[in-house]
N, C-alpha and C positions, 0 to 999 in steps of 0.2 A: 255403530262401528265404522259406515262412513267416512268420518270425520276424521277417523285417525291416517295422518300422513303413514302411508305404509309400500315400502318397495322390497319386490322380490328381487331373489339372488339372478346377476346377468354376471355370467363368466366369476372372475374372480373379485369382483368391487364389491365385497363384505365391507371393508372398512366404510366408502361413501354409504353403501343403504345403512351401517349402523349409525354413523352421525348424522346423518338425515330424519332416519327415525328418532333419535332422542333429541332433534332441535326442532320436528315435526314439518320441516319443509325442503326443498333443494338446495339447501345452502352449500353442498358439496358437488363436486365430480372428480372421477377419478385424474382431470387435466389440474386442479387447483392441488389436490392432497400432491399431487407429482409432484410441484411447482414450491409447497412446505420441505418434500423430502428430500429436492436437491438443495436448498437454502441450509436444511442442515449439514447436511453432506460437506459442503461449500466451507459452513463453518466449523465445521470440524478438521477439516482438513488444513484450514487457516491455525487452527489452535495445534495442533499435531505437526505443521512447519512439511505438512506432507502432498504435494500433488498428485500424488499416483495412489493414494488410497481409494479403494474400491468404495461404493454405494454401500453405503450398511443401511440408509432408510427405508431405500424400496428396493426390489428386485424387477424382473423382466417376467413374472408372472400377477405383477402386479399387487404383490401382497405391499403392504405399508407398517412401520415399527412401531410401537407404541409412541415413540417420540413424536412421531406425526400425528397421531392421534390426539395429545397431548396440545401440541401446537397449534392443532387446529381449534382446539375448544379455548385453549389461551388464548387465540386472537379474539375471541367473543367475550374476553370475561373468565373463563368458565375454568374451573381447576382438578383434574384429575388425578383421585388419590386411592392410591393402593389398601382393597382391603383387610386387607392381612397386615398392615403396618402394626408396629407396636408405638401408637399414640393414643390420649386419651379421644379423640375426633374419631378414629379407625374404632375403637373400642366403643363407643359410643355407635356406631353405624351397624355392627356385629349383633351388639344388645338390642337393639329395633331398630332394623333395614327400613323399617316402613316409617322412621322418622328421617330418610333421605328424598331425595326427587327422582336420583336414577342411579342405573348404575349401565357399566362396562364392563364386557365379559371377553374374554381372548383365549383362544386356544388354537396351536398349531398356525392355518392359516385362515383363522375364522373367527370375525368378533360381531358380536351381538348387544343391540340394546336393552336393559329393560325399565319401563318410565313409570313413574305415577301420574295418570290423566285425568282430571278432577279429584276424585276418592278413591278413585281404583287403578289396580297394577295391571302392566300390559307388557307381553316378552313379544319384544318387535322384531325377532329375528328373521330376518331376509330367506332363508331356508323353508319357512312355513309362507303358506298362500294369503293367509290373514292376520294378522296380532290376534293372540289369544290375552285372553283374561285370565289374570293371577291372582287367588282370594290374600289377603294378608297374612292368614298363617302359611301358606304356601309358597309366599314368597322368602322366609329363613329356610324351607326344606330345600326348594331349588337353589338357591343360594348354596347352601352344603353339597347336593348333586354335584354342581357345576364345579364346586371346589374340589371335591373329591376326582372328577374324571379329571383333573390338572389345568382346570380352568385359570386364569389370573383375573382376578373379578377386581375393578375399579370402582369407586364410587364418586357422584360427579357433585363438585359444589361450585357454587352463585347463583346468581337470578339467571335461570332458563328461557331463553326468549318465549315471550308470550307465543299462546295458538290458539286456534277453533275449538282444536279439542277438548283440550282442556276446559275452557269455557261450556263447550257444549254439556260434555260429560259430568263436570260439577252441578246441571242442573237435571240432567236426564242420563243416569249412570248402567252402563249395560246389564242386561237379567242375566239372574246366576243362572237361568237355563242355558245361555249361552254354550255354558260349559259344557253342557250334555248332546252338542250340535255337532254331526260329524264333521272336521275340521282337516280340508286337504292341504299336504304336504309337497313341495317342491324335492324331498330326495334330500339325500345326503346323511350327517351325523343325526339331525335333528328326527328325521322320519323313524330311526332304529328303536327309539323311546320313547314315540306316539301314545301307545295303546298306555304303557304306565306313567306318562304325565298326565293323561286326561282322567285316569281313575283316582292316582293324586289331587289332581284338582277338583273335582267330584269331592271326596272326602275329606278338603282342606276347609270345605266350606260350612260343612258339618261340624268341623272343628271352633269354628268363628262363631259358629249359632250355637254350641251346647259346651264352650271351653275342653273340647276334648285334648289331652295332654299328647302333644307332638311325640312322646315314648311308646303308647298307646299306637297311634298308628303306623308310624314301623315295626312294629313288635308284628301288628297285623300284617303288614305286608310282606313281611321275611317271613312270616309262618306259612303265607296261602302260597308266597314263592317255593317251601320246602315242598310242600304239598304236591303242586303240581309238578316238583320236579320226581315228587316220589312218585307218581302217576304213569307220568312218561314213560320211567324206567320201568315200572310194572307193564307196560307194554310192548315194550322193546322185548322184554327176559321171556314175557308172554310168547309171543312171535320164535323165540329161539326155544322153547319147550324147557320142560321142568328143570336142568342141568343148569338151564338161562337163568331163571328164576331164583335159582341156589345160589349160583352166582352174584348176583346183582342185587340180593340182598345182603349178602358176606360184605 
């Protein structure tokens, strides 16, 4: 796990740690992605016949638009495409995520890596202390997650500059105990879903080994979730005496 180029969250340069992680090296800083966002700016402004239009790339907290994003991986090659397109390439990436190399996640002021490194998936988000390991069924569930909390998830195409890791990891690929390793957090959105992406993960892998049907374990997981919500609440109504009780079953 070494191997893989990985930078924690400093202030708000989400954007640099996620391109950096999916091109596995420093090819970014927050002064280069600047340096894209006024360029755009510049020419937008040119095409608009407007001098006084505000910054729409970046702001003064530092956050960067998909545009730069975009620009940045296009100066390498590299082409960033919306998953949720309606093309046959988006639909194709939908029906097996794990036949892409990476993807782009955004939300709010917050975007996130996640890469295939040899034969295995790794969500390099700057928020977590380390890259975690994603089994392959697990990577369509997080994918849907991330969609559903109003992510905008991109998927990246061309040749990825070569790395370490990669190479490394193609011959010696991390153990699935990994996943069972307690796994510390920098805070933030990421921390609040800890405990349920790692029993996901745990269980995605069991999925890969015995084909168990991705319906199947949500079905579980929203049933153990009714459960212990029913629990709870038997304890609260507990605490408030029999009237409680009556209640909070009603």
């Amino acid at each position: 796990m070494e191997k893989i180029y990985h930078e924690q969250q400093v202030d708000r340069f989400c954007a640099q740690h996620c391109l950096n992680g999916l091109l596995q090296g420093p090819y970014f800083t927050v002064e280069s992605l600047a340096e894209i966002a006024h360029n755009l700016d510049d020419k937008e402004r040119r095409a608009r016949n407007s001098s006084q239009m505000d910054c729409l790339n970046t702001d003064e907290s530092g956050n960067f638009s998909v545009q730069v994003i975009a620009m940045a991986l296009q100066n390498l090659g590299l082409e960033l495409v919306p998953y949720m397109r309606k093309s046959e390439e988006a639909e194709a990436a939908r029906a097996d995520p794990t036949s892409q190399r990476a993807f782009i996640c955004h939300f709010d002021m917050h975007w996130l890596a996640i890469r295939r490194l040899g034969c295995q998936w790794f969500d390099l988000n700057s928020l977590h202390a380390r890259p975690r390991l994603i089994s392959n069924t697990y990577l369509s569930i997080y994918l849907a997650q991330l969609n559903s909390e109003g992510y905008s998830i991109y998927f990246v195409t061309g040749h990825l500059p070569e790395c370490e890791a990669d190479q490394y990891l193609m011959l010696y690929p991390v153990s699935e105990t990994y996943l069972t390793q307690p796994s510390p957090s920098s805070g933030g959105r990421g921390s609040e879903r800890d405990a349920d992406l790692q029993k996901a993960l745990v269980l995605s892998l069991a999925d890969d080994a015995n084909d168990i049907s991705l319906q199947s374990v949500l079905a579980d997981s929203k049933r153990e979730a009714e459960e212990l919500e029913m629990q709870k609440a038997l304890r609260i109504s507990m605490q408030g005496g029999t009237r409680g009780l009556i209640l909070t079953i009603i």
